[in-house]
C-alpha positions, 0 to 999 in steps of 0.5 A: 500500500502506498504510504499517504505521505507519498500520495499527497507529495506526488499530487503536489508535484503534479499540480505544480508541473502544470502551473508553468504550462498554464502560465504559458499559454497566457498572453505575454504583456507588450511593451507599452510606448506612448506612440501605439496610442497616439496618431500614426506618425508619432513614432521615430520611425513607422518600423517601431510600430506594432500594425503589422500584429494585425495585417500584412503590410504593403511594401513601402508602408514603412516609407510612406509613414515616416515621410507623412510627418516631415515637417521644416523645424524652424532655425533657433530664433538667434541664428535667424535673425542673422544677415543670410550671405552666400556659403561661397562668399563665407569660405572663398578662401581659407584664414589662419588660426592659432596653431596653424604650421605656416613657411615664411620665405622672404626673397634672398633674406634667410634671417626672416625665412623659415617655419612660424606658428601663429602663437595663441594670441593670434600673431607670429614673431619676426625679428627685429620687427615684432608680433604681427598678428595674422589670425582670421586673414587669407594667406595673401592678407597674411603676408602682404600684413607681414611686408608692411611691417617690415616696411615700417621698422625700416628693414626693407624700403617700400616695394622691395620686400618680397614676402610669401606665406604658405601653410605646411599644416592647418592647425585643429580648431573648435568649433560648435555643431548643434540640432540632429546630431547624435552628440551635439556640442564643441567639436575639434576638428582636424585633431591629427595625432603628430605621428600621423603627419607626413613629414614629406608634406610638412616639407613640401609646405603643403596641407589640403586639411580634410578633416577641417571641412564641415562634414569632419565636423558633423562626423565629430558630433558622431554623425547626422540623425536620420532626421536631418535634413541637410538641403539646408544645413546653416553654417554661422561665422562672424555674425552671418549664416549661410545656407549649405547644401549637403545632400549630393555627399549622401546622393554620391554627386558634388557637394559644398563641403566649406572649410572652417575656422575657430569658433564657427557655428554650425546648426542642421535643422531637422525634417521631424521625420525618419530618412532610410537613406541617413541610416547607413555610413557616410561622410556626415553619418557614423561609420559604426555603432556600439550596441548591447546584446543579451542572449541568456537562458539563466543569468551568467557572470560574461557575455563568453558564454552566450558567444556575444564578443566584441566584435557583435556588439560593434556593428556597421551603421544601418544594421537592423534588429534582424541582423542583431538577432543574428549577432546575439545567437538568436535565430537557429537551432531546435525548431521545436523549442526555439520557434516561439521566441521572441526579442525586445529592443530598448532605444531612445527617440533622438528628438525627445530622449524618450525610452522606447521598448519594441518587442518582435517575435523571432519567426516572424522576422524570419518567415514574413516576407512584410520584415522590413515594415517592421524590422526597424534600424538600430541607433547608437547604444541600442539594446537588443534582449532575446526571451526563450519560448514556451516550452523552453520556459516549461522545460527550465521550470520542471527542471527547477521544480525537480531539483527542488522536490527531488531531496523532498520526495526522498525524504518521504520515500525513507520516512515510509520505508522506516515506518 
């Protein structure tokens, strides 16, 4: 006769084995976003949404969506009031700042000829004659500047100094970049390592300064948002905006790139919409990204176990949450187990710094052929979580119940037999 100790615990377990499976079956709650109930549009971008749970979607719904709310934003009312000139007439010819490696050669004169930079204050030094100050002047301002002075501490006579200037290497400046950017603020730009610089360059006296031009700038504020709009990007100097056309950088064509000087302000109005064509790496977009990656059947003290590295969790730009399942270890394996799996991505609307949760089921990443209405790009420091399915959930419960009652059923097996 089976002791009623015995009887008692096996129906315990047995109702406590069901529990998960019922538990199961329940709905899983959604992550709740403000934009799901307010007008469509709202979101950051349409592939957030969550429409395609109740309806395939037409190809190009996703497009459509999010240039529906494009909208111009407004200029902050400080550079709008400023005179508006042409870009050209802004950067027609390149000034010198402080720091900027210059030649000074005067005909047949080697006291006076040799390597200069403009000091801090703007001015460089000439024997016998004093600063003169050079900052904020085109080359041949500089050196006519530098002629006159030699004229008036009577070491040559009027037109027979011969003086020419040119630039072995442009100096690092700062400068401020501001709007849809992913990390507005003071940039400086042209900061080139010393050992990066080719001595046979500085030899030739010659610098073009890539990295001094306006897009270096917009990649040093870690790149463009989707949102720009770069038609009219606003470049502020000296109390006078000009307008810069960006556009054909993105397109592959010609586009103005102007040269910059200190202090220069530089604002990207944006478009209140999302463009697919910004989400991918350019000169004004980033190259990569850093992303944070979750993939645990149980907690684990490192990322080693789950097989998620460094090198998955730095991706190009323009990757998908797609592509990042696959990154995390999250698409494959059993079938059975694995086809009702599902994966959250934890992000940020750039605009306003609101957190925002999307949830996506794995297979129907994998088995729509509607995916790219609803398989949204990832930004910068986005995470993405992948959760096991139902049977892997009830398999790990039955698992934890056995382990937990297994000493308690021996416990009860000896007791019997004793009695």
């Amino acid at each position: 006769m089976t002791h009623p100790l015995i009887t008692r615990a096996g129906r315990f377990l047995a109702f406590a084995a069901l529990l998960p499976t019922f538990a199961g079956c329940a709905s899983v709650r959604l992550p709740e976003n403000d934009f799901e109930s307010a007008p469509g549009g709202s979101a950051y971008m349409a592939e957030w949404r969550s429409e395609y749970r109740r309806a395939s979607l037409d190809r190009g719904w996703a497009e459509e969506a999010n240039s529906a709310s494009c909208v111009a934003e407004p200029l902050p009312a400080d550079a709008a009031a400023l005179p508006l000139v042409p870009s050209k007439e802004l950067s027609a010819e390149p000034v010198l700042a402080p720091g900027d490696l210059l030649i000074l050669s005067v005909e047949d004169d080697v006291l006076f000829s040799g390597s200069v930079v403009v000091a801090q204050d703007g001015t460089i030094g000439l024997r016998h004659a004093g600063p003169v100050a050079v900052a904020g002047l085109t080359l041949r301002a500089a050196g006519q500047e530098i002629e006159e002075r030699l004229v008036a501490a009577e070491i040559y006579k009027p037109g027979y100094a011969s003086v020419s200037l040119r630039v072995a290497a442009w100096a690092p400046v700062d400068v401020a970049v501001e709007g849809a950017v992913f990390q507005p603020g003071i940039v400086t730009v042209n900061d080139i390592p010393a050992e990066a610089v080719r001595t046979e360059k500085v030899e030739a006296a010659g610098d073009h300064a890539l990295q001094r031009r306006l897009s270096a700038a917009l990649r040093s504020a870690a790149g463009a948002r989707p949102d720009a709009d770069l038609s009219r990007v606003i470049l502020v100097r000296q109390g006078r905006r000009s307008p810069v056309d960006l556009t054909g950088i993105i397109a592959g064509g010609a586009a103005e790139d102007p040269f910059l000087e200190a202090g220069d302000r530089i604002i990207v109005p944006g478009r209140g919409c999302y463009d697919q064509r910004l989400a991918r790496p350019s000169p004004v977009t980033p190259p990569g990204i850093r992303i944070f990656l979750s993939n645990l059947t149980a907690p684990a003290r490192a990322n080693a176990p789950s097989a998620i590295g460094e090198n998955a969790t730095r991706v190009p730009y323009g990757t998908t949450m797609f592509q990042a399942l696959f990154s995390a270890n999250c698409v494959g394996g059993t079938q059975v187990t694995n086809a009702g799996r599902f994966a959250v991505l934890a992000t940020r609307d750039p605009r306003t710094g609101e957190e925002v949760v999307i949830q996506r089921a794995i297979e129907d990443l994998v088995r729509r052929n509607d995916r790219r209405e609803f398989n949204p790009v990832l930004m910068p420091n986005d995470s993405v979580a992948c959760y096991d399915s139902v049977v892997t959930n009830v398999r790990d419960v039955l698992a934890t119940i056995g382990e937990v009652a297994g000493p308690a059923l021996l416990t009860v097996g000896i007791a019997g037999a004793a009695q």
